[in-house]
C-alpha positions in Angstrom: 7.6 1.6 -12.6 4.7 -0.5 -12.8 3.1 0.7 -9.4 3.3 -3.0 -8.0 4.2 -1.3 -4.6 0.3 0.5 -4.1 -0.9 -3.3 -5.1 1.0 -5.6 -3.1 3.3 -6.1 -0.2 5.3 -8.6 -2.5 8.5 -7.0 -4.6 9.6 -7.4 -8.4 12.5 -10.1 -8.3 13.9 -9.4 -12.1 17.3 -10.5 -11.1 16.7 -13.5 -9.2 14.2 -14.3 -12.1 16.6 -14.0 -14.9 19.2 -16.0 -13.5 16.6 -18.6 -13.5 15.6 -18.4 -17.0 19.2 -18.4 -17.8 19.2 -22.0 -16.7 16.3 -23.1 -18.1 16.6 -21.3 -21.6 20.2 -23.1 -21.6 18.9 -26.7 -21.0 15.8 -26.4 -23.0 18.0 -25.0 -26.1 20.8 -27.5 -25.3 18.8 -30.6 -25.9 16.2 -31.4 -28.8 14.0 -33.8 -26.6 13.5 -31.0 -23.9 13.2 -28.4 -26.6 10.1 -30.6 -28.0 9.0 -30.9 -24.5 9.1 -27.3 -23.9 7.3 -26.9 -27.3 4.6 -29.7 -26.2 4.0 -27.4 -23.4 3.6 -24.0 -25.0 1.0 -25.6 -26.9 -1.7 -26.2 -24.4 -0.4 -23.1 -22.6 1.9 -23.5 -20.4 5.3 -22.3 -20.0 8.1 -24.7 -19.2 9.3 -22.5 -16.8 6.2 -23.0 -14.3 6.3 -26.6 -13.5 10.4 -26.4 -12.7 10.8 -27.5 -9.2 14.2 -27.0 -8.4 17.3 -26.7 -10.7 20.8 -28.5 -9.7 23.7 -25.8 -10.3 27.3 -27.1 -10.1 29.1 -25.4 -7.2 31.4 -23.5 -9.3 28.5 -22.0 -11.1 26.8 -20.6 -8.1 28.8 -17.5 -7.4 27.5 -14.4 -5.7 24.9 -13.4 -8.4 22.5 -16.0 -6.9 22.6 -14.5 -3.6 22.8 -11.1 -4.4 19.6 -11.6 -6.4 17.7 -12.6 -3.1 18.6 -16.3 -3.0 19.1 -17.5 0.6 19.7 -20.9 2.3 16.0 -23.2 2.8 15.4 -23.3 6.1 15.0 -27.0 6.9 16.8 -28.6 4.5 20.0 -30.2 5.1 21.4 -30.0 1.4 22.5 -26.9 0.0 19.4 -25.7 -1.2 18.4 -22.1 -1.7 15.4 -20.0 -2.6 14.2 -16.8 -3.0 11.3 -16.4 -0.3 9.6 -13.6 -1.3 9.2 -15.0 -5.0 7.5 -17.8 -6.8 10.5 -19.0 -8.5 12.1 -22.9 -8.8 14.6 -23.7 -6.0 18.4 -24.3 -6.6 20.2 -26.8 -5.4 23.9 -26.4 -5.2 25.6 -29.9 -5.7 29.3 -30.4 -5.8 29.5 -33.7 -7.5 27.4 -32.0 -11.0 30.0 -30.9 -13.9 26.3 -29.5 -15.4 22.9 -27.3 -14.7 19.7 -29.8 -14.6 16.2 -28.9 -14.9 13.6 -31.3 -12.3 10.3 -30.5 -13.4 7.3 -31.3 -11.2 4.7 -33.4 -12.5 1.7 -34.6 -10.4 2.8 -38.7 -11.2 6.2 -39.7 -12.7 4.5 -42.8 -14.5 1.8 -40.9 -16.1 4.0 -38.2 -16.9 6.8 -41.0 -18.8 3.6 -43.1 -20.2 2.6 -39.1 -22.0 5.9 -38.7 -23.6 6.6 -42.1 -24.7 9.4 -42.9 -22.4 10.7 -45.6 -21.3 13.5 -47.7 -19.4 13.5 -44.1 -17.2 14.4 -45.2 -13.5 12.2 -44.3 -11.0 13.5 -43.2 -7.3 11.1 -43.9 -4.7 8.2 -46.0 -4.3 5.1 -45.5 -5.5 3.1 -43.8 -2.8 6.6 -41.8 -0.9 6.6 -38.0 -0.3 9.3 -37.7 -3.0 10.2 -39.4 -6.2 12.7 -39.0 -8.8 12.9 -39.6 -12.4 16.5 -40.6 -13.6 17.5 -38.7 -16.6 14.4 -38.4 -19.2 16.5 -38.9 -21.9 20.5 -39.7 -22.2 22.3 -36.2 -22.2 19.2 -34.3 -21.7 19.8 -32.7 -18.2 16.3 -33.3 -17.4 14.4 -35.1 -14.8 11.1 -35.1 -13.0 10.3 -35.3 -9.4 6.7 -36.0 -7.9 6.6 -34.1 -4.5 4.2 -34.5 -2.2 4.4 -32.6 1.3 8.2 -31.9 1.4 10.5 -29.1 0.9 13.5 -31.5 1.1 15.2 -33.0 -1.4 15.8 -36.6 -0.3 13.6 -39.9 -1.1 12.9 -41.2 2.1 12.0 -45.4 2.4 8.3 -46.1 3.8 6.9 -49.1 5.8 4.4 -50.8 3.8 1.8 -49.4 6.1 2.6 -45.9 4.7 1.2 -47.1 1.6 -2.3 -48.1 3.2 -2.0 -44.7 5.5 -2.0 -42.5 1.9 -4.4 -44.8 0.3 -7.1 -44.3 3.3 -6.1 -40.6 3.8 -7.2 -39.7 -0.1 -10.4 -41.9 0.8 -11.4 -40.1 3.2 -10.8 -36.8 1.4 -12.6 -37.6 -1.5 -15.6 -39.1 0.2 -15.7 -36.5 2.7 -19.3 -35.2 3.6 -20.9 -32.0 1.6 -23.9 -30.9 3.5 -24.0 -27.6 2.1 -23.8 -26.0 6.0 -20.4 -24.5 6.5 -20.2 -24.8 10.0 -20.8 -28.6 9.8 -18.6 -29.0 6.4 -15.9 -27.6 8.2 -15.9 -29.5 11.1 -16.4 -32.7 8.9 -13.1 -31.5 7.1 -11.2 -30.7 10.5 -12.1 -34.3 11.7 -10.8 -35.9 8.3 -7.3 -34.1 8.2 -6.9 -34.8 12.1 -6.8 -38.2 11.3 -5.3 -37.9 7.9 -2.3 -36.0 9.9 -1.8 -38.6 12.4 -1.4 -41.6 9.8 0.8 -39.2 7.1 1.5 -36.4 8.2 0.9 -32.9 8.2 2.4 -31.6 4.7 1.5 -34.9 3.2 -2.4 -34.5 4.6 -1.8 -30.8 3.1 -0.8 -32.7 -0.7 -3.5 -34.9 -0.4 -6.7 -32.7 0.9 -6.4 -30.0 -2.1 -5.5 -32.9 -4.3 -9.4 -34.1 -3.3 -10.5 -30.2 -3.4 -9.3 -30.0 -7.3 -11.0 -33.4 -8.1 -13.8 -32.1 -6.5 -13.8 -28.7 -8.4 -13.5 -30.2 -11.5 -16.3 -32.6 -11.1 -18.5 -29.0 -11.0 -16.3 -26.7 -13.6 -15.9 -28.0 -17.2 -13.6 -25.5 -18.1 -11.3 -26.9 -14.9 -11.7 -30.6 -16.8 -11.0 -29.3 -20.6 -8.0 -27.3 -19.8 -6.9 -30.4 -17.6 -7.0 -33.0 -20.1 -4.8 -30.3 -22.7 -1.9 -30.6 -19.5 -2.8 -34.6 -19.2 -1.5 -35.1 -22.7 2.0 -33.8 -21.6 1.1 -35.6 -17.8 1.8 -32.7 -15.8 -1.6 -32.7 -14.0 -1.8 -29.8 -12.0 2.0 -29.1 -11.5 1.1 -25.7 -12.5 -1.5 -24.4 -9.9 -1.2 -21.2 -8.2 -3.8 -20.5 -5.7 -7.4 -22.2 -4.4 -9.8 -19.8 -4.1 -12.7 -20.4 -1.0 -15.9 -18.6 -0.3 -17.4 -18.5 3.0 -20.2 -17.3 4.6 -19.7 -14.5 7.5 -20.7 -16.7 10.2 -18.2 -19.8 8.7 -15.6 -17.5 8.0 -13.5 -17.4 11.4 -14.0 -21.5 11.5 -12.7 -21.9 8.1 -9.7 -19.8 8.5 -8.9 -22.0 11.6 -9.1 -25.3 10.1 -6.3 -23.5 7.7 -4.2 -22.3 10.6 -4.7 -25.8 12.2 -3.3 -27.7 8.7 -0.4 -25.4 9.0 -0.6 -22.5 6.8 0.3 -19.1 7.7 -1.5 -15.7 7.6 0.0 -13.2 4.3 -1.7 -9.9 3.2 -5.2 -9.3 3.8 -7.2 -7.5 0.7 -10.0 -4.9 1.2 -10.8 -2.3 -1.2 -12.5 0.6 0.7 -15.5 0.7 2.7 -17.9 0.9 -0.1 -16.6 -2.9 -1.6 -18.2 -5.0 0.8 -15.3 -7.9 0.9 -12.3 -9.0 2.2 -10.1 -11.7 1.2 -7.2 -13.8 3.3 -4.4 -15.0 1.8 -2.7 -17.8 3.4 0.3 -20.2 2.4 1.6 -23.8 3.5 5.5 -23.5 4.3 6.2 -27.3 3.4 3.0 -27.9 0.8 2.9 -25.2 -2.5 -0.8 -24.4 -1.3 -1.9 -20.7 -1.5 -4.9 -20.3 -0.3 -7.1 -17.5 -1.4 -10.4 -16.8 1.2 -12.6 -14.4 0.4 -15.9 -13.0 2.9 -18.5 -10.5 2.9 -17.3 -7.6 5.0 -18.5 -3.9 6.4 -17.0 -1.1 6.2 -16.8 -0.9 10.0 -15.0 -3.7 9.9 -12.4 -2.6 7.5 -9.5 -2.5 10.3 -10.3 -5.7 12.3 -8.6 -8.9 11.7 -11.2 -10.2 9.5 -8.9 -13.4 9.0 -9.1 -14.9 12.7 -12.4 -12.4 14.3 -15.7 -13.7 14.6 -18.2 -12.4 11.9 -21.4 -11.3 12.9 -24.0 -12.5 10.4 -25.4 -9.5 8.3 -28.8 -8.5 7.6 -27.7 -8.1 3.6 -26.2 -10.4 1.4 -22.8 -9.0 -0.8 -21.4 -11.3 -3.5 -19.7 -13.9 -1.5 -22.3 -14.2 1.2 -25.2 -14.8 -1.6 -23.0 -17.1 -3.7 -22.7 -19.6 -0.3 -26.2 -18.6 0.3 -27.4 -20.2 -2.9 -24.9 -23.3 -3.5 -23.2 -23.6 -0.3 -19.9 -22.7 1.0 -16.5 -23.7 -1.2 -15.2 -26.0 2.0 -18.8 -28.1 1.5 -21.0 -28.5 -1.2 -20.1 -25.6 -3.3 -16.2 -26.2 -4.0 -14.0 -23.7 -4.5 -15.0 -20.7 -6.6 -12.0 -21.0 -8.3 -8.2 -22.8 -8.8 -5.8 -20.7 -10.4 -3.1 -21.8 -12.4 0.0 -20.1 -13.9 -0.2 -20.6 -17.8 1.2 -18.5 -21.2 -2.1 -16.2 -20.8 -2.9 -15.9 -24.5 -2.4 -19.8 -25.2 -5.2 -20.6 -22.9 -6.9 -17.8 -23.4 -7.3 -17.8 -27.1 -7.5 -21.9 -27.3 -11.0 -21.3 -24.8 -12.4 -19.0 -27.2 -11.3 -20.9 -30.4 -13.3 -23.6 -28.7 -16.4 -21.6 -28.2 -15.8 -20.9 -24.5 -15.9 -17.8 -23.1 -13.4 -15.7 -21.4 -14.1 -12.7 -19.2 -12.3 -9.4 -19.6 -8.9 -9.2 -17.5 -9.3 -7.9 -14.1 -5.3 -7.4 -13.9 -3.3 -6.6 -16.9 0.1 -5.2 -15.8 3.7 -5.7 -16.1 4.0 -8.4 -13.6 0.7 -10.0 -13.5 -2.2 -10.8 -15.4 -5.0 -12.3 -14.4 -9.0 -13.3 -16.1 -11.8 -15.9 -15.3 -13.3 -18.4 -17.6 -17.0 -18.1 -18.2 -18.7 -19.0 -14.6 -20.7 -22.5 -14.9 -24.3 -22.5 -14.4 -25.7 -24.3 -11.2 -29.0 -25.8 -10.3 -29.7 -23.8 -7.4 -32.1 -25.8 -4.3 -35.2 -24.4 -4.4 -35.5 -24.5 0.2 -32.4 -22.5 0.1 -33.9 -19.8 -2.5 -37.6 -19.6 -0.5 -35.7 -19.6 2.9 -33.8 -16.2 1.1 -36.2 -14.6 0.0 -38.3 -15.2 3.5 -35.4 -14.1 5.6 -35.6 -10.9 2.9 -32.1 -11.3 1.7 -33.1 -12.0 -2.1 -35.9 -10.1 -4.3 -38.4 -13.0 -5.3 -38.3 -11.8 -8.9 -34.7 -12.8 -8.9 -35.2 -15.8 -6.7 -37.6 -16.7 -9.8 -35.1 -15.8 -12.2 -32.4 -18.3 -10.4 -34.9 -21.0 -10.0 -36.0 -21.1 -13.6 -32.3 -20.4 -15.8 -29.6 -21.2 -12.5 -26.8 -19.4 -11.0 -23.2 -18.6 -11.6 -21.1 -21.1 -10.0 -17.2 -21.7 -10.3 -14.4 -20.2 -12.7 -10.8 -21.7 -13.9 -9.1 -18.5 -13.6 -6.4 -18.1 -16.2 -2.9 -16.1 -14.3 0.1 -15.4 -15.5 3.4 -13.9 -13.9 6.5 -12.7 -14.5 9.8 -11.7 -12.8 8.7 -14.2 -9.8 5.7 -12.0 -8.6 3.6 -13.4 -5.8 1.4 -11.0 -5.0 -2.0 -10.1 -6.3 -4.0 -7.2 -7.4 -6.2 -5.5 -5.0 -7.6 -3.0 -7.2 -8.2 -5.8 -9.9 -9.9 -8.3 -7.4 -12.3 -5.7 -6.5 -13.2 -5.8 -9.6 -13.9 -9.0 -10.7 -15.5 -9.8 -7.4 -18.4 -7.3 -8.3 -18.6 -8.6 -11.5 -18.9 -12.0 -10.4 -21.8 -11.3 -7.9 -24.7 -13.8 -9.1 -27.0 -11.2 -9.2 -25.1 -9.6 -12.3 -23.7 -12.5 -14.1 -27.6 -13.3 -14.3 -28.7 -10.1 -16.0 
C-alpha cells in the first residue's frame, strides 16, 4: 500500500480509473488521426487522458462495472451523466442513440484548437461566447470531438441573447484590468466588487471561468516558465485544458477576507493541511462544484492555532514573518499585485520535466514522488522587490537589514509553474511533501 491514507482524505480509484482508460486507449488506438493527436500531446507533455471532459458510452456498454467502480449519477444534470466524486476522472455520459464510445476533449477555444491541427469544415455547436460549445466529429470516423466549457457541469448548448455576448466581453474586462495595489485587504475587496457585478451580468460559474482565466493571464505575465510551457500546449491549442489547482498566498491579517471572497464565488471548504506545530503554515483547499477550479490557499500559522478553523477565523497579525507571510510582505499578496505563487497543471511528469532542463531551465527536486502522485516546482522567477516595503520590514523588525540588502540588490523569489502528475484519479495532495517545499521556497533560502 502506498500509505495515501496518512496523506490524504481522498481514496485510490484504480477501478473507476481503468475503465476510463479502457475507453480512451480504445479510441485513441482505433483511429490514426487521434493516435497522432495523442502522440502531438505526449510530446510537449501532456497525456491525452488529462484534457478528456467527458466520454459518451452507448447504453449497452454501461453495465454495472461503472457503478461498482464509484460512478454515480451528476447531481444537476438532466442527461444521464455520471461521475466519480471523489476522483479527478472525465465524466461519462450514457446515450442511447450512440452504437460507439467517443472521446470530448476539453480545449480552452474550439477555433484555436481546429486552426492547431489543421482542421477544417469541423461544425461548431454553439456560439462564440456560450457556456458550452461542441465540435462535430474532428475527423470522419474518428470518435472524437472537442467541447469548450465554460461554467457548466451540463451537457447541453444553451442559445444566448446578444447581450450575453457584451456581458462576457465586459465581465473579462473587468477581470483583467482589475486593480493591483499590492494591499490585500483592498485587493480583495476590489476583486469582491468585480465578480459581484461580473455574477449579476453572467453568472456565477461563468464569473468563476472567467476570473481565473484573468488570474492565469495575469500569472503568466510574471512566470516565464508559466508562458514557455504554454506556448508548447498552444501548438496543439489546448490552452490550459490541463490545469489542476491555483495556488494563493496571503497575508495573516488578509487571510479570513480572501477565503470569503472564495466562499462568496461559490466554492466549498475540502481538507485543511498543517504539518505540526513546528511548520508554521496552513493551507485551504477549496473547489468550485459547477467551475473545475481548485483552489489551493496557503497562510502563515502558530502552533496554537493548529486546531482552529484557520480557513474562515480571523488571523491575528504576528510579530514574525514565516514563508508565506514574508513572500506577501515583499511582493504583495497572490489576490493583488503578487499573483498566484503558483498554477498547477497535470502533465506526463518526465516530458515537462526533462524538456525544462534540456532547455536550460531549472527544475527543483520533487517534494511528492509516490505511487499516485508526484509533484515538483520550476525554478522560482526572480522579482524586483519595492524598496518602501523592504525599509518598512526591516523598521517594523520583521527582516534582518543584511538580507533586506541582499533582496534589494539581486531580488526575490517570486512564482513557480509547478509540474503534477496523477494517477488512478487521485485528488488529494501531499501533506508531508508540501511541508516541504514550502520551507524550501521561503525567500530567505531560495536567496542563499
Amino acid at each position: 500500500m502506498d500509505g495515501i491514507e496518512k496523506i490524504s482524505p481522498w481514496p485510490r480509484r484504480t477501478a473507476a480509473a481503468a475503465l476510463i482508460n479502457r475507453e480512451v486507449t480504445a479510441v485513441v488506438d482505433s483511429h490514426p488521426f487521434v493516435h497522432r493527436l495523442a502522440s502531438v500531446l505526449d510530446g510537449v507533455g501532456v497525456d491525452i487522458t488529462s484534457i478528456v471532459d467527458f466520454i459518451v458510452i452507448p447504453s449497452d456498454h454501461f453495465h454495472q462495472e461503472w457503478t461498482s467502480a464509484g460512478f454515480t449519477r451528476q447531481a444537476g444534470v438532466e442527461e444521464l451523466g455520471f461521475s466519480c466524486s471523489d476522483a479527478q476522472l472525465p465524466t461519462v455520459l450514457v446515450c442511447p442513440m450512440s452504437t460507439t464510445s467517443k472521446l470530448y476533449l476539453r480545449v480552452e477555444s474550439i477555433e484555436v484548437f481546429l486552426r492547431a491541427n489543421n482542421l477544417t469544415d469541423v461544425t461548431i455547436h454553439g456560439s462564440a461566447d456560450a457556456d458550452l460549445r461542441y465540435s462535430g466529429e474532428l475527423v470522419p470516423e474518428s470518435n472524437c470531438y472537442c467541447v469548450q466549457r465554460s461554467g457548466t457541469r451540463g451537457y447541453s448548448v444553451t442559445s444566448h441573447s446578444p447581450e450575453y455576448a457584451a456581458a462576457v466581453a465586459e465581465t473579462r474586462n473587468a477581470f483583467n484590468n482589475r486593480p493591483r495595489t499590492g494591499d490585500d485587504l483592498a485587493d480583495t475587496r476590489g476583486a469582491l466588487q468585480a465578480f459581484t457585478k461580473a455574477e449579476a451580468l453572467v453568472g456565477q460559474g461563468r464569473a468563476v471561468d472567467e476570473f481565473f482565466a484573468a488570474e492565469r493571464d495575469y500569472w503568466m505575465s510574471r512566470n516565464g516558465a508559466g508562458r514557455w510551457q504554454k506556448s508548447r500546449q498552444d501548438t496543439v491549442g489546448i490552452g490550459w485544458a490541463n490545469h489542476d489547482h491555483h495556488t494563493y498566498r496571503s497575508s495573516r491579517e488578509g487571510f479570513q477576507g480572501l477565503i470569503q471572497l472564495f466562499l462568496r464565488m461559490g466554492f466549498t471548504l475540502r481538507e485543511r493541511f498543517y504539518a505540526g506545530a513546528e511548520a508554521g503554515w496552513g493551507a485551504q483547499i477549496a473547489e468550485h462544484p459547477v467551475s473545475r477550479v481548485v483552489i489551493f490557499a496557503d497562510v502563515d500559522i502558530s502552533a496554537d492555532e493548529l486546531n482552529t478553523d484557520f480557513g474562515i477565523t480571523a488571523l491575528p497579525p504576528s510579530k514574525t514573518l514565516g514563508t508565506i507571510g514574508l513572500w506577501c510582505a515583499l511582493h504583495g499578496g497572490a489576490i493583488g499585485l503578487a499573483g498566484m505563487h503558483h498554477l498547477e497543471a497535470e502533465f506526463n511528469h518526465s516530458a515537462v520535466r526533462d524538456a525544462y532542463i534540456h532547455t536550460g531551465r531549472q527544475v527543483m527536486q520533487p517534494f511528492t514522488n509516490i505511487e499516485v502522485l508526484w509533484q515538483a516546482f520550476t525554478a522560482a522567477e526572480t522579482w524586483t522587490v519595492n524598496s518602501e516595503r523592504l525599509e518598512r520590514l526591516v523598521r517594523d523588525g520583521l527582516l534582518d537589514a543584511s538580507m533586506a540588502t541582499q533582496f534589494r540588490t539581486n531580488g526575490a523569489p517570486g512564482s513557480h509553474l509547478e509540474i503534477l502528475q496523477r494517477w488512478d484519479g487521485f485528488k488529494g495532495f501531499n501533506k508531508t511533501g508540501i511541508s516541504d517545499i514550502i520551507t524550501k521556497t521561503d525567500p530567505r533560502t531560495l536567496s542563499q
